[in-house]
N, C-alpha and C positions, 0 to 999 in steps of 0.2 A: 500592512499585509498586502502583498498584491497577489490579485486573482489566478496569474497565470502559474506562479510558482506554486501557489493553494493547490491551483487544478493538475500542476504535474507532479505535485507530491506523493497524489493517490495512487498515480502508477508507478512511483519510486517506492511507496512503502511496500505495496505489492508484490514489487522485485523481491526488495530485501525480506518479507516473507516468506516468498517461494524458498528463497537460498538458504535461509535458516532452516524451516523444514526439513531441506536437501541437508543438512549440515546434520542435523538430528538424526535422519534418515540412516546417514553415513555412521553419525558414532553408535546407535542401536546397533545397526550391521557389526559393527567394529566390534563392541561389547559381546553381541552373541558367537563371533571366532573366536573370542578370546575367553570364553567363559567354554567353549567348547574345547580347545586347546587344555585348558587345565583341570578338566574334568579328572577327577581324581588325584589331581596332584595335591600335597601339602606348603599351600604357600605363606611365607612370612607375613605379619601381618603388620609390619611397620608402618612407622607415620607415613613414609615415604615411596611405601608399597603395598598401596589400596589399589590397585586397579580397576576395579568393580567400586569404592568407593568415589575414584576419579571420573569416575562415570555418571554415577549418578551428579556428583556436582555437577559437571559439566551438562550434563541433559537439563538438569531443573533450572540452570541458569540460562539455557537454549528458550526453554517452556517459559521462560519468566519473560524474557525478552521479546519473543515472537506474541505473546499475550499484549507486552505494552505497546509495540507497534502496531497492533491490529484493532487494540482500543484508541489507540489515536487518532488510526486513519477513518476506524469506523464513524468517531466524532465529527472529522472532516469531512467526511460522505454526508453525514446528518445537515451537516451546517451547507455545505456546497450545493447539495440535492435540493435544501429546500429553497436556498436564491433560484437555484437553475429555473425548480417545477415555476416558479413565478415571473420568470422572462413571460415577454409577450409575445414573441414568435413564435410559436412550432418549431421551424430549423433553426435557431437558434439552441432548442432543447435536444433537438436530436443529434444536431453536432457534436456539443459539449455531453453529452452521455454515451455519444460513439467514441470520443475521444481519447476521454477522461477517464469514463467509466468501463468502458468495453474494453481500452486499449484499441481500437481499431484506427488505423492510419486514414489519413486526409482524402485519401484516393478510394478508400472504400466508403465512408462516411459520403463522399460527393454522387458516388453511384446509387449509395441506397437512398440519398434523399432527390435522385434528378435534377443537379445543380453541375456545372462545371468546377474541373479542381480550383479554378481561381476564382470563379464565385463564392464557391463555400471556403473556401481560403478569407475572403475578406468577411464573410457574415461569421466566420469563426471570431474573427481579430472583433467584430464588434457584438459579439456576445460574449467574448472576455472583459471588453472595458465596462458593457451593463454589469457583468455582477462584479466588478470593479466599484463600479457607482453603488451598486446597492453595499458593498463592504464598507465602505468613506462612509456612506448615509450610515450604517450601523453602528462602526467605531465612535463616530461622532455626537450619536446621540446617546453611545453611554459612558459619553466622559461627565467627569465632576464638575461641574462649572463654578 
């Protein structure tokens, strides 16, 4: 596992949270014109023409999905969070939770901690490779030998 795809997963699974939301968002909307639209009317209730029943699959399978990616990232957070709290710099933590966790880009991260962007550019890269190190010391000490 390397650290830095761990640490940019959290703000890819996040994306993909939002969008699914937005996706959810969308088909409720959708569901309520169309539940409006037919108001009153007598419709077919074929295998093939549930519309309110294509709904609900489709939401519960929206809800299923946004649940398993947000318990997995939360996992990631749990596991990530607690290498970071045990770095032994300061900016080192503040970087990688500006980062990672805030979504904040490198140039605001470098303002709020009083470093230059290339400074904290390089104390980024080497509090990546420590919770690199502490991942390898993890892996390793729970293989079967």
């Amino acid at each position: 596992m390397k650290a830095q795809e761990e640490l940019e997963q959290i703000l890819i699974d996040e994306a993909i949270i939002e969008s699914k939301n937005e996706q959810l968002v969308r088909l409720e909307s959708l569901a309520m014109r169309m539940t409006a639209a037919m108001d009153g009317e007598i419709v077919s209730r074929t295998r093939n023409n549930d519309p309110m029943g294509t709904y609900e699959v489709q939401k519960e399978k929206l809800e299923k999905e946004i649940a398993r990616i947000q318990e997995k990232n939360d996992r990631r957070k749990e596991f990530l969070s607690s290498i970071i709290d045990s770095l032994r710099k300061p900016a080192y933590i503040k970087i990688l939770y500006g980062l990672f966790f805030n979504g904040k880009d490198l140039t605001e991260v470098a303002d709020e901690i009083g470093y230059s962007y290339r400074h904290t550019q390089d104390l980024r890269d080497i509090a990546v490779l420590e919770v690199q190190k502490f991942i390898d010391g993890s892996e390793s000490s729970h293989k079967i030998s």
